[in-house]
N, CA, C and O atoms as a Tripos MOL2 file, in Angstrom:
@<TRIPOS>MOLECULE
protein
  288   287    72     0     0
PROTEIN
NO_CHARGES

@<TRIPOS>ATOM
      1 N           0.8520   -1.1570    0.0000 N.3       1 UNK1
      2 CA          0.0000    0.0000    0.0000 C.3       1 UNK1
      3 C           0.9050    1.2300    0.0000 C.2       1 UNK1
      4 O           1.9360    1.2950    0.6710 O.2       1 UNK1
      5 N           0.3610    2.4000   -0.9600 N.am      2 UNK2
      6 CA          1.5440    3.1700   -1.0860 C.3       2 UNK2
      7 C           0.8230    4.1820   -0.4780 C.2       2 UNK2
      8 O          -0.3750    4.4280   -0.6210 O.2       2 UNK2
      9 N           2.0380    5.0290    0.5490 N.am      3 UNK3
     10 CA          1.4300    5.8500    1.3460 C.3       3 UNK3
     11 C           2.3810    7.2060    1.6160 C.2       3 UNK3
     12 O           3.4350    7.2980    2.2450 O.2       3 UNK3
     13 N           1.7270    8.0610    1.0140 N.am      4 UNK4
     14 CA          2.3600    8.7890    0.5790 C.3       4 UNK4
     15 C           2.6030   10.5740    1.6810 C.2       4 UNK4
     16 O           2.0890   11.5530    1.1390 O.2       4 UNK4
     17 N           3.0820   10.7490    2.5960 N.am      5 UNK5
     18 CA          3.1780   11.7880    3.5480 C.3       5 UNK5
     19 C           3.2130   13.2040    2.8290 C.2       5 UNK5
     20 O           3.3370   14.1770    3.5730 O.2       5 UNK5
     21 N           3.1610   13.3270    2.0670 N.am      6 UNK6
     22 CA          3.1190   14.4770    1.3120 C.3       6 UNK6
     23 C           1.5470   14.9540    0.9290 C.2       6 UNK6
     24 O           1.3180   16.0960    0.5310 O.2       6 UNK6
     25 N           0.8510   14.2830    1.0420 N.am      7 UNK7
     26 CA         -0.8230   14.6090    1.3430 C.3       7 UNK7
     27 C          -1.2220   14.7720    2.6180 C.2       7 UNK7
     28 O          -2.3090   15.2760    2.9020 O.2       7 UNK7
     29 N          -0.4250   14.3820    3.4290 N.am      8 UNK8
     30 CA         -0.8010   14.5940    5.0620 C.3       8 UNK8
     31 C          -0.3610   15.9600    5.0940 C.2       8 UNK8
     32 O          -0.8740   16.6480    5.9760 O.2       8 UNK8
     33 N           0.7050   16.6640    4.1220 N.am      9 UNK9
     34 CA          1.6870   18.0960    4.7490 C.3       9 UNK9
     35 C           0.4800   19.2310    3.3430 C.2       9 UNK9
     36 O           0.2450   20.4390    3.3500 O.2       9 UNK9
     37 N           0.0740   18.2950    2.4980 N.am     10 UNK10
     38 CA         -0.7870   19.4250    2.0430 C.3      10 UNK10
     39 C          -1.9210   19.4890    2.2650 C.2      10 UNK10
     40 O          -2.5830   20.0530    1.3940 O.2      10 UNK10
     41 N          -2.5950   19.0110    3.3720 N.am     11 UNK11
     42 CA         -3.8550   19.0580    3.7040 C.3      11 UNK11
     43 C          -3.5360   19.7200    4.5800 C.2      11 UNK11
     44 O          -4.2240   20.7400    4.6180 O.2      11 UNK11
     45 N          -2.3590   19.6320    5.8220 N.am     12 UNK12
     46 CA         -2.0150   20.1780    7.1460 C.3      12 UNK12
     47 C          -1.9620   21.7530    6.5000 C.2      12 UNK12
     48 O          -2.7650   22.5960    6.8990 O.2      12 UNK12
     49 N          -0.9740   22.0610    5.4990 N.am     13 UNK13
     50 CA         -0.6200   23.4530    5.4090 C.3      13 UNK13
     51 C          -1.8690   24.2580    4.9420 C.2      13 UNK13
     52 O          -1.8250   25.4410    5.2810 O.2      13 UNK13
     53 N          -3.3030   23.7680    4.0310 N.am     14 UNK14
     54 CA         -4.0780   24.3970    4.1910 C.3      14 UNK14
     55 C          -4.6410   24.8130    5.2410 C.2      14 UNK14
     56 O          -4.9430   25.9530    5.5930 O.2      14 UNK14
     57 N          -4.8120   23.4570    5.9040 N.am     15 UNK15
     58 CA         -5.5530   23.9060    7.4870 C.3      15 UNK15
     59 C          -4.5420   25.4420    8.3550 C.2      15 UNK15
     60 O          -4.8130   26.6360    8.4880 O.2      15 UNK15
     61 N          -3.7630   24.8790    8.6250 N.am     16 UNK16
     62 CA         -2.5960   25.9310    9.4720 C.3      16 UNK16
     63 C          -2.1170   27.0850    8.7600 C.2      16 UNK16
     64 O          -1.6650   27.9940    9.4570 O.2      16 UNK16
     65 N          -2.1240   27.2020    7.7750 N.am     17 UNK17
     66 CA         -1.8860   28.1840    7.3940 C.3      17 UNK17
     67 C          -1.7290   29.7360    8.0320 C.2      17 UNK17
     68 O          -0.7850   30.5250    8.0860 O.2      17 UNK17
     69 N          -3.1730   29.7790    8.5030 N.am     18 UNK18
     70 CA         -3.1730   31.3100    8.8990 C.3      18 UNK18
     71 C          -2.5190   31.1860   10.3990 C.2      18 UNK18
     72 O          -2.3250   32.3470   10.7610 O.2      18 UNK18
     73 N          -2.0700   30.2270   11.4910 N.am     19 UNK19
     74 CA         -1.9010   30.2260   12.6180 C.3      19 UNK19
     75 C          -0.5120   29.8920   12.6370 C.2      19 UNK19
     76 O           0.0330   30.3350   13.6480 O.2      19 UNK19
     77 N           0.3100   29.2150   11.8140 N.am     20 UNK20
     78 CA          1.4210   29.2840   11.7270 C.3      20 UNK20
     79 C           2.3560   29.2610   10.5330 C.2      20 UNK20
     80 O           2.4040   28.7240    9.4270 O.2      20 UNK20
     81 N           3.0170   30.0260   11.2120 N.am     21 UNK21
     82 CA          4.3480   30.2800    9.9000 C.3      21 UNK21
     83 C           5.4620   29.1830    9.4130 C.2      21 UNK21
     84 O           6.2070   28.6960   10.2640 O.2      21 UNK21
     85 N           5.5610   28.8410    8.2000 N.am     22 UNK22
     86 CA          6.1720   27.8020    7.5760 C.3      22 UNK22
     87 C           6.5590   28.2140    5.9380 C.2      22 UNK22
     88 O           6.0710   28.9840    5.1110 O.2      22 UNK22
     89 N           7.8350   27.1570    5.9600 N.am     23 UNK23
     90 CA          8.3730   27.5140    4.3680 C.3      23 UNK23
     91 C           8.1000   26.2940    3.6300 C.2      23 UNK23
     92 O           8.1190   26.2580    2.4000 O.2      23 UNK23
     93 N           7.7320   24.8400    4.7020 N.am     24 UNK24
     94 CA          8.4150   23.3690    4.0340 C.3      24 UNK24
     95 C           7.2620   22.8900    5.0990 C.2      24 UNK24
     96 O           7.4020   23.3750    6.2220 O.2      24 UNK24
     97 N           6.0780   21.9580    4.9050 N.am     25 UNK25
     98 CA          5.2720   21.4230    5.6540 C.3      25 UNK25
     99 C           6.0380   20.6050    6.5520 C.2      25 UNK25
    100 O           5.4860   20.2660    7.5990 O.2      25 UNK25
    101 N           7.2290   20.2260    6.3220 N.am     26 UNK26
    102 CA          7.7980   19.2080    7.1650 C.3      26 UNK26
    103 C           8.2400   19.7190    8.5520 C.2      26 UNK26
    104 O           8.6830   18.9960    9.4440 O.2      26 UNK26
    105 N           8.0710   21.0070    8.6230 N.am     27 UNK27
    106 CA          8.3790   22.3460    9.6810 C.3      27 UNK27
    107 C           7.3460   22.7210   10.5400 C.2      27 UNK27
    108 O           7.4320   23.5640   11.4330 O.2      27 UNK27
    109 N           6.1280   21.9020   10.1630 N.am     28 UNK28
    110 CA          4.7790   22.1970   10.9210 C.3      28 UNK28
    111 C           4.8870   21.3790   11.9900 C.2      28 UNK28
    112 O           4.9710   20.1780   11.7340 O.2      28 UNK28
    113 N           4.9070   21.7080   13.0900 N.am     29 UNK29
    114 CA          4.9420   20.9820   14.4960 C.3      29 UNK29
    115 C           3.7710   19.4710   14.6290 C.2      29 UNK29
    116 O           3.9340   18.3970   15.2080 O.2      29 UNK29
    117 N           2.6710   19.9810   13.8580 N.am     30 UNK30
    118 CA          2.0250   18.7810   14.2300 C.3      30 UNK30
    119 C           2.0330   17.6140   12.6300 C.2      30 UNK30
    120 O           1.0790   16.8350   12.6440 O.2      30 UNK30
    121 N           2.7510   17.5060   11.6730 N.am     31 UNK31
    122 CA          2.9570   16.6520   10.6660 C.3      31 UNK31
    123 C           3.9180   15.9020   11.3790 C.2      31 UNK31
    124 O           3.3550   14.8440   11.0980 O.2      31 UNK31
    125 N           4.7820   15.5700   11.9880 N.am     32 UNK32
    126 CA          5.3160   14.4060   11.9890 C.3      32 UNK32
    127 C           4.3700   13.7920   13.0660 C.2      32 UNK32
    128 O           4.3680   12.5690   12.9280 O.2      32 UNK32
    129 N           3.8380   14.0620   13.7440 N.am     33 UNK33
    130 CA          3.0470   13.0340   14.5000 C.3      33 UNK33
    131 C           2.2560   12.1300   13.7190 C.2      33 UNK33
    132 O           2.1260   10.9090   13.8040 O.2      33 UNK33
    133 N           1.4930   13.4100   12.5380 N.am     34 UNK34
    134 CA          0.8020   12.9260   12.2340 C.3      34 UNK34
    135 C           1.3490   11.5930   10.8570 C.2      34 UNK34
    136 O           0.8440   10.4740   10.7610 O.2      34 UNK34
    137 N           2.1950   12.0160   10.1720 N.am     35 UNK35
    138 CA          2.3420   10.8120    9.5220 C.3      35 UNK35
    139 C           2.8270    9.5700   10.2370 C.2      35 UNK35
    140 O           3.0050    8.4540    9.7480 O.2      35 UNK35
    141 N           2.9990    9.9480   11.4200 N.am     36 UNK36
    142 CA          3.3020    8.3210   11.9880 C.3      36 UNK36
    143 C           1.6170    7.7350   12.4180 C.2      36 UNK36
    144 O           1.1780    6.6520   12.0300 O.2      36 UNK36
    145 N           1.0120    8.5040   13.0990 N.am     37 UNK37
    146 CA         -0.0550    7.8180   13.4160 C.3      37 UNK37
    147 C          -1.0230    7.6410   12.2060 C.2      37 UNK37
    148 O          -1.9170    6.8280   12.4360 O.2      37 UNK37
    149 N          -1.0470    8.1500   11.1100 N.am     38 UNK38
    150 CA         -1.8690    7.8810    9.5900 C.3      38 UNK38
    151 C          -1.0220    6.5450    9.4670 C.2      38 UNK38
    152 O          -1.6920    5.5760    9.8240 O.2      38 UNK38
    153 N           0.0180    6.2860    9.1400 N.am     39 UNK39
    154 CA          0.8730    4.9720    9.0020 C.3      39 UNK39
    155 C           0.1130    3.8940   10.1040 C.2      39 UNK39
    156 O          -0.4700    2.9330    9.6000 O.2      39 UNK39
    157 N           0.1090    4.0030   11.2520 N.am     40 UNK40
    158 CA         -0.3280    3.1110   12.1490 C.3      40 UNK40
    159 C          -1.6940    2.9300   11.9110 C.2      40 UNK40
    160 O          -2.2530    1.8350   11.8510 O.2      40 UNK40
    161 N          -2.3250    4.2360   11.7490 N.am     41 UNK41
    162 CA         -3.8600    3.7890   11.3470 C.3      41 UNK41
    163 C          -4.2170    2.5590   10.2680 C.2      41 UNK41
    164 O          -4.8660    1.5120   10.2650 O.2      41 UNK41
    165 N          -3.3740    3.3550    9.3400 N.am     42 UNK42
    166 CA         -3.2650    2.4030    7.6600 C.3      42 UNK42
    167 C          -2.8070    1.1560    8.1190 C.2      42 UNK42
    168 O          -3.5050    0.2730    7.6190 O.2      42 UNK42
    169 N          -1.9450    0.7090    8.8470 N.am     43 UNK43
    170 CA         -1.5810   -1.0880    8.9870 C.3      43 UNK43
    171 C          -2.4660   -1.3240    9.7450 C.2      43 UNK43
    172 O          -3.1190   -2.2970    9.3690 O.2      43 UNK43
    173 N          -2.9090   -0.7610   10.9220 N.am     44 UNK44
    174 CA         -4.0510   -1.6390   11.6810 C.3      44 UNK44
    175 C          -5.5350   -1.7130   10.9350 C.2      44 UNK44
    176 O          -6.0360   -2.8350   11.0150 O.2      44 UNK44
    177 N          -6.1620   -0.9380   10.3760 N.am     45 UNK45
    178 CA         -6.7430   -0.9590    9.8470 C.3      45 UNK45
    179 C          -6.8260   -1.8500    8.3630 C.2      45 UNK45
    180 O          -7.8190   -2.5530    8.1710 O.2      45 UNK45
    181 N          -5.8200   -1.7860    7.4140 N.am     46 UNK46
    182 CA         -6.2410   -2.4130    6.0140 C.3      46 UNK46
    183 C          -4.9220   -3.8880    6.2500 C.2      46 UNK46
    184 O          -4.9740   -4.9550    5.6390 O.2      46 UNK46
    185 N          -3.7710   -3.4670    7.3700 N.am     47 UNK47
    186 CA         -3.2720   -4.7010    7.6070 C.3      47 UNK47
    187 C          -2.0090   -5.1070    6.4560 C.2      47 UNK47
    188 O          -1.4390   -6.1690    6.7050 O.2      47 UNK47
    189 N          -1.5210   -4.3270    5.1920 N.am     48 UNK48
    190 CA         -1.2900   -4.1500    4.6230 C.3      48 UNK48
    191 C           0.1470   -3.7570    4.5900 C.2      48 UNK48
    192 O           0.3770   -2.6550    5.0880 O.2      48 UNK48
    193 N           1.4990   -4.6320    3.9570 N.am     49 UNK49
    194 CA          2.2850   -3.3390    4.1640 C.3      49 UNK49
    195 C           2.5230   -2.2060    3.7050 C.2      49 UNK49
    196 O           2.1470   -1.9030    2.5720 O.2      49 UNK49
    197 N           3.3270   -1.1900    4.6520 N.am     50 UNK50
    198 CA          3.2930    0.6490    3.9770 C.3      50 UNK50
    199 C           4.7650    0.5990    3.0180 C.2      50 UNK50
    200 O           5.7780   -0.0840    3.1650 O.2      50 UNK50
    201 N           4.4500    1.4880    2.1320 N.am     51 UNK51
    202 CA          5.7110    2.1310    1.2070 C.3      51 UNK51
    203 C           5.5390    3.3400    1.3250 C.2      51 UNK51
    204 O           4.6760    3.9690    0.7110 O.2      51 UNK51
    205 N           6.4280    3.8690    2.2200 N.am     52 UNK52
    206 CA          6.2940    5.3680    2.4230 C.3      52 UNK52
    207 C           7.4430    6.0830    1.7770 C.2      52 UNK52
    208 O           8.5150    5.9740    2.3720 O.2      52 UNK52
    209 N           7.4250    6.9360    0.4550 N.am     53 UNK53
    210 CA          8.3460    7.5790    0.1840 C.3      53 UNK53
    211 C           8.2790    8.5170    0.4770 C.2      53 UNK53
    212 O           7.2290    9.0950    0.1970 O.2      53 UNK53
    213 N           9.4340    9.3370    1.2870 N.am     54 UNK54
    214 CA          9.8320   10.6440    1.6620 C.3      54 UNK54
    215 C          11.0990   10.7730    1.5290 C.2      54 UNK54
    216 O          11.7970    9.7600    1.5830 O.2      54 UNK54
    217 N          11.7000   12.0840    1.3190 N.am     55 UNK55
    218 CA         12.6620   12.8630    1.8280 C.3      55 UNK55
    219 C          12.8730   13.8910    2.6000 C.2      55 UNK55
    220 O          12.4620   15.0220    2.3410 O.2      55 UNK55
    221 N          13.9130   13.3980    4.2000 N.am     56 UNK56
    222 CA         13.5920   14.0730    4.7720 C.3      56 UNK56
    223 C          15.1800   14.7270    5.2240 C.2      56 UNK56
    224 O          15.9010   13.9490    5.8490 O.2      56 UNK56
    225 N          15.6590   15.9430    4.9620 N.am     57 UNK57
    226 CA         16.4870   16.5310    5.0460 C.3      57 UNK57
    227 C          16.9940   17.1170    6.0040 C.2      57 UNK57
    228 O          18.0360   17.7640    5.9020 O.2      57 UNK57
    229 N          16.1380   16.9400    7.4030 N.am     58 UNK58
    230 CA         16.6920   17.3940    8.6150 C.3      58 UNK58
    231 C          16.9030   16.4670    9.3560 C.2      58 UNK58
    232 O          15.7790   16.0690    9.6630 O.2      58 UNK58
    233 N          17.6860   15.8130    9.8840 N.am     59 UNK59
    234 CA         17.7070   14.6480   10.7120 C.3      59 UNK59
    235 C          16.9090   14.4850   11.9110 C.2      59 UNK59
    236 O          16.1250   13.5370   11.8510 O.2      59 UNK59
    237 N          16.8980   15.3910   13.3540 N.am     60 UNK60
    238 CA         15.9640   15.2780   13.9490 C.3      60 UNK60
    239 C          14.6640   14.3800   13.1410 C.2      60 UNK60
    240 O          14.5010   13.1680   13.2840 O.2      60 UNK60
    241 N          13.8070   15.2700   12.2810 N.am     61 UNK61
    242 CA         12.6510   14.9580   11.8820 C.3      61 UNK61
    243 C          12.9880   13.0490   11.6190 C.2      61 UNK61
    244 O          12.5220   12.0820   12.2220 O.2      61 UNK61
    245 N          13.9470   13.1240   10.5030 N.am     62 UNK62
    246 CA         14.4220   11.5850    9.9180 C.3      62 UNK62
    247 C          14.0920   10.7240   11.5470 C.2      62 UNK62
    248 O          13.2900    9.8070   11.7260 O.2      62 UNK62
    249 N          14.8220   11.2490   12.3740 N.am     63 UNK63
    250 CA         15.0020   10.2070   13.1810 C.3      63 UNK63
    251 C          13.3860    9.9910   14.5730 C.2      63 UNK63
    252 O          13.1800    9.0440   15.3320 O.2      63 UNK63
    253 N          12.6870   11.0930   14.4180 N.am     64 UNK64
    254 CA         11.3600   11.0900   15.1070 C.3      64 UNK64
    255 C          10.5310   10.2410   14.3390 C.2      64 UNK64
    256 O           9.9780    9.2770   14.8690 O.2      64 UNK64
    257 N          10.3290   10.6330   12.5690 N.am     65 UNK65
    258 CA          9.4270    9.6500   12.4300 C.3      65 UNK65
    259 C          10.0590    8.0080   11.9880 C.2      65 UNK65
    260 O           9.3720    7.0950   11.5300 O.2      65 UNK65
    261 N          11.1920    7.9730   12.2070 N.am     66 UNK66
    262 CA         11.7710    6.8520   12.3580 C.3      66 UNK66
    263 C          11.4290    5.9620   13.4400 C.2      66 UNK66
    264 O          11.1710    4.7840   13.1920 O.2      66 UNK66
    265 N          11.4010    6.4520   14.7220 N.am     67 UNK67
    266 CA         11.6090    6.0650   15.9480 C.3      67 UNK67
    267 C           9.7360    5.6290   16.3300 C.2      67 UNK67
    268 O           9.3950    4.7170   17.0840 O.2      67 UNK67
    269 N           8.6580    6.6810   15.4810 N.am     68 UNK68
    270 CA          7.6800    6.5400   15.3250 C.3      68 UNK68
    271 C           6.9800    5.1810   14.7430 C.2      68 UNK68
    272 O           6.0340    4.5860   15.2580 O.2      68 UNK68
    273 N           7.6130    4.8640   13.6500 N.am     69 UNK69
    274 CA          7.0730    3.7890   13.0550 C.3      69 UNK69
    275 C           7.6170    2.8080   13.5200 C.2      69 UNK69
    276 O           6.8140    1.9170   13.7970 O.2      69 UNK69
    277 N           9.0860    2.4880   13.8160 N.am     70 UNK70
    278 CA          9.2270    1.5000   13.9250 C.3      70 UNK70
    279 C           8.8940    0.7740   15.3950 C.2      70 UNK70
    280 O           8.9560   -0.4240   15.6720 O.2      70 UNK70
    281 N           8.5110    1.9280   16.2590 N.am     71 UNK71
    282 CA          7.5390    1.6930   17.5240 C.3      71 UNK71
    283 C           6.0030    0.9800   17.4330 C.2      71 UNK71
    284 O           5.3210    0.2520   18.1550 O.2      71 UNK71
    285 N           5.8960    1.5050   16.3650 N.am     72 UNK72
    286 CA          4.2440    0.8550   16.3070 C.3      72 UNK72
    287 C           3.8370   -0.2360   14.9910 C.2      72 UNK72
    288 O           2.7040   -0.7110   14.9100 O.2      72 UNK72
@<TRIPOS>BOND
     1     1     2 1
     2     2     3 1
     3     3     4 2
     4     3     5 am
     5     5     6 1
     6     6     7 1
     7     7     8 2
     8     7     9 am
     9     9    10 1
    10    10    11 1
    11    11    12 2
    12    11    13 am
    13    13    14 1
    14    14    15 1
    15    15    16 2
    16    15    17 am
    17    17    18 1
    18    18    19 1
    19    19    20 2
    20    19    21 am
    21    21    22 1
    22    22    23 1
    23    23    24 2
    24    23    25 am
    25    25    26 1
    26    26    27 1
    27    27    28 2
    28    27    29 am
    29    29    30 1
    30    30    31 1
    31    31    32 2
    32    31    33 am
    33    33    34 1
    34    34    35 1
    35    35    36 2
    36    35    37 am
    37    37    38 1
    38    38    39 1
    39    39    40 2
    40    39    41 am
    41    41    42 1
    42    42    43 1
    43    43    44 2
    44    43    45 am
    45    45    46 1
    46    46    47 1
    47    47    48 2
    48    47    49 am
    49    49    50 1
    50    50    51 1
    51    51    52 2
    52    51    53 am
    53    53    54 1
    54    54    55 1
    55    55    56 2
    56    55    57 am
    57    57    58 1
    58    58    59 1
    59    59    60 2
    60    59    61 am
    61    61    62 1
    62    62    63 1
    63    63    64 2
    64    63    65 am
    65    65    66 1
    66    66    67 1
    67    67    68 2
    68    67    69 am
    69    69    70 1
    70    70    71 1
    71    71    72 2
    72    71    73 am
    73    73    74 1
    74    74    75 1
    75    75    76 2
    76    75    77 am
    77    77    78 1
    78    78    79 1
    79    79    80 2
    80    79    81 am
    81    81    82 1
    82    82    83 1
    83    83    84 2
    84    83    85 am
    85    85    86 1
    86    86    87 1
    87    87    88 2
    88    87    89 am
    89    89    90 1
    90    90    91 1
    91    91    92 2
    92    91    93 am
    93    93    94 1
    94    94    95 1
    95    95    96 2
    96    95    97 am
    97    97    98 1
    98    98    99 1
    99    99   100 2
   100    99   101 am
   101   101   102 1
   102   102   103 1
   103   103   104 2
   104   103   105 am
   105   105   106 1
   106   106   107 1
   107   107   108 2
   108   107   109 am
   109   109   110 1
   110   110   111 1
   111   111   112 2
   112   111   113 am
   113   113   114 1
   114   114   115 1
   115   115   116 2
   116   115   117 am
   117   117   118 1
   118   118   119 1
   119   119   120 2
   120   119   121 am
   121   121   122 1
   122   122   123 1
   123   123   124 2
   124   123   125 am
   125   125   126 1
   126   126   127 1
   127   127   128 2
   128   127   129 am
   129   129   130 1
   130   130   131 1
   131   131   132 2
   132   131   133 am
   133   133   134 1
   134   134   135 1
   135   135   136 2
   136   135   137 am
   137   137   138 1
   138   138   139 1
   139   139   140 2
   140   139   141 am
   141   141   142 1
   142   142   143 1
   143   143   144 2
   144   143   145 am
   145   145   146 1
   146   146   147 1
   147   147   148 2
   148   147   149 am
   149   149   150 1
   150   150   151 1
   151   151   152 2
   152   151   153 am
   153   153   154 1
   154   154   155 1
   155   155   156 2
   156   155   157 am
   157   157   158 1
   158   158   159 1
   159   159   160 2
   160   159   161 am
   161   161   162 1
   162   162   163 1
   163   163   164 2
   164   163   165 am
   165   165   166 1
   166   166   167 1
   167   167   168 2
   168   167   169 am
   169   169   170 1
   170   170   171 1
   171   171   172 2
   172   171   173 am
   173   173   174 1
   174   174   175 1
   175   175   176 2
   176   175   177 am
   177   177   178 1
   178   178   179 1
   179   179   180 2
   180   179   181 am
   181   181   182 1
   182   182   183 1
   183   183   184 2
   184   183   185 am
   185   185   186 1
   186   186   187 1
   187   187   188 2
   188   187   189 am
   189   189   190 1
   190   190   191 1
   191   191   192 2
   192   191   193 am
   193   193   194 1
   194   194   195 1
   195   195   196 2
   196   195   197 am
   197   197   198 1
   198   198   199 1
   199   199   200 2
   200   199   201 am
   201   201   202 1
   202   202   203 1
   203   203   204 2
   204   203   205 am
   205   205   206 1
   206   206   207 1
   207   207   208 2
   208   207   209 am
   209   209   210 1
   210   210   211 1
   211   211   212 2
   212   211   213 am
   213   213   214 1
   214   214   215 1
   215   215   216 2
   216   215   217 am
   217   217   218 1
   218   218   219 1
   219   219   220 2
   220   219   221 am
   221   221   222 1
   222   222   223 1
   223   223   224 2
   224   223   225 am
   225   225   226 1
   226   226   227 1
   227   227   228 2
   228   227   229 am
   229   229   230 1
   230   230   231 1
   231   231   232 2
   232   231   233 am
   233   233   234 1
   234   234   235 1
   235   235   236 2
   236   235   237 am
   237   237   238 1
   238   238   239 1
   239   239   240 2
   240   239   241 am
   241   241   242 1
   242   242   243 1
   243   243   244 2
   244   243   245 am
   245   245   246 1
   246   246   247 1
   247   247   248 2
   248   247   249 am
   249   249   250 1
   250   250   251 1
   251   251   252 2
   252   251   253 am
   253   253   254 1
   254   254   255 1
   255   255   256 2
   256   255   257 am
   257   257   258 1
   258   258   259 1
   259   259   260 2
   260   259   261 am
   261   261   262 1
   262   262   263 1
   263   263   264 2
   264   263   265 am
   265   265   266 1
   266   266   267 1
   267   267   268 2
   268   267   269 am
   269   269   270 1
   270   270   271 1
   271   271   272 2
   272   271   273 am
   273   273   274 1
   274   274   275 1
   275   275   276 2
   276   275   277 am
   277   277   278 1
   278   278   279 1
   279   279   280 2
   280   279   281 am
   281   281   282 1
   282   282   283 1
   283   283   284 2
   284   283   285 am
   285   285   286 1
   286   286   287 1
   287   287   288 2
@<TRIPOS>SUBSTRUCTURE
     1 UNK1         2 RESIDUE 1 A UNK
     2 UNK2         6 RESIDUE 1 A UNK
     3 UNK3        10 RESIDUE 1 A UNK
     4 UNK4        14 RESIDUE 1 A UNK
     5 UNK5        18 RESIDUE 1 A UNK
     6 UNK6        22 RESIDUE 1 A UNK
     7 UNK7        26 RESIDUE 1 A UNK
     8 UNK8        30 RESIDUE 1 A UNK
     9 UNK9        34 RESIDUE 1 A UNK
    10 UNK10       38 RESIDUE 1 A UNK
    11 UNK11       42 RESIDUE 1 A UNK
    12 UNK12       46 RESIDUE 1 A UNK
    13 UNK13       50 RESIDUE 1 A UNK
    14 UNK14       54 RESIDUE 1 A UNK
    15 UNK15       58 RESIDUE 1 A UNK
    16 UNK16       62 RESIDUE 1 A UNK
    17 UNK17       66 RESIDUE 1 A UNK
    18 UNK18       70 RESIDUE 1 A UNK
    19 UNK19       74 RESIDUE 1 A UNK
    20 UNK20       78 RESIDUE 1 A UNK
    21 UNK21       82 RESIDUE 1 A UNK
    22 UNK22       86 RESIDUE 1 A UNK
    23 UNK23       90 RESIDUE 1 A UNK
    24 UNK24       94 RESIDUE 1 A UNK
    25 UNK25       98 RESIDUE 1 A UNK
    26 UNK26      102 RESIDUE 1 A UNK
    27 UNK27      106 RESIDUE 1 A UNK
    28 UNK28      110 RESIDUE 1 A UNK
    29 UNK29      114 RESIDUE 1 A UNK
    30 UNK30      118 RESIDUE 1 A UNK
    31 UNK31      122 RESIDUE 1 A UNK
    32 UNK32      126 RESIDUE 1 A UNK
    33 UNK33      130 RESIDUE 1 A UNK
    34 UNK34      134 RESIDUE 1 A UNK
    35 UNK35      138 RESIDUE 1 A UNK
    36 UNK36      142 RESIDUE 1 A UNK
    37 UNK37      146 RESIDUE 1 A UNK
    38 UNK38      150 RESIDUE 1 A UNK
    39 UNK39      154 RESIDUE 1 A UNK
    40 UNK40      158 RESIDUE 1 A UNK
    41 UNK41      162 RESIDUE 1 A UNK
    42 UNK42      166 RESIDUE 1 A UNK
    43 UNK43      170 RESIDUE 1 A UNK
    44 UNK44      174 RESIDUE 1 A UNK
    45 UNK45      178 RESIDUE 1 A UNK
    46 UNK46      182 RESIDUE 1 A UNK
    47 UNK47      186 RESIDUE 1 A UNK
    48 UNK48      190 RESIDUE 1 A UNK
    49 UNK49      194 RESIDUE 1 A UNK
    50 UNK50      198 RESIDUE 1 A UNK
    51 UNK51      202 RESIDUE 1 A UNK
    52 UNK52      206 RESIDUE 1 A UNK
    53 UNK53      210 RESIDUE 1 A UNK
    54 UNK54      214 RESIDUE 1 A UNK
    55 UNK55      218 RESIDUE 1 A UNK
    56 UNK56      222 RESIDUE 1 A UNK
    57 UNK57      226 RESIDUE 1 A UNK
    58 UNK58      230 RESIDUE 1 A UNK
    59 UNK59      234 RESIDUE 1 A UNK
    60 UNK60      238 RESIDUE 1 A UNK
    61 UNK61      242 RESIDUE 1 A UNK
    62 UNK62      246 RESIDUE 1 A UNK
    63 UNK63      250 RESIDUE 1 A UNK
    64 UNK64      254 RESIDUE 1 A UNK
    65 UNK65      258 RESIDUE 1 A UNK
    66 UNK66      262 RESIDUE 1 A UNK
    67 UNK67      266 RESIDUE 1 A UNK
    68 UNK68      270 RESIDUE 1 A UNK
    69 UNK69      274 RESIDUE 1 A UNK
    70 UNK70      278 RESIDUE 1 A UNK
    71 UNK71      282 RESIDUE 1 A UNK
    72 UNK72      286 RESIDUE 1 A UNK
């Protein structure tokens, strides 16, 4: 199942927009949570494995939603 985090950061940046300031959705405080728990939703739910392509250029982030998935 291909699952793609880059629809989670353009749905987020419409929403947030007016409340916070950003250059790169990956900078929005609440997207990395959220693509880990959309990921967890998606396997418990359809059970399926994920192919998540991203690039993620700040390490922190690399290593949160790293630490995210491979937790759950």
């Amino acid at each position: 199942m291909l699952y793609d985090p880059e629809i989670i950061g353009a749905g987020l940046s419409s929403i947030v927009r007016s409340i916070e300031a950003f250059s790169d959705f990956q900078d929005l405080t609440a997207w990395r949570p959220l693509v880990v728990e959309t990921a967890r939703v998606l396997k418990q739910v359809y059970g399926r494995t994920l192919v998540v392509p991203m690039t993620l250029w700040h390490r922190p982030y690399f290593e949160e939603i790293y630490a995210g998935l491979a937790s759950g």
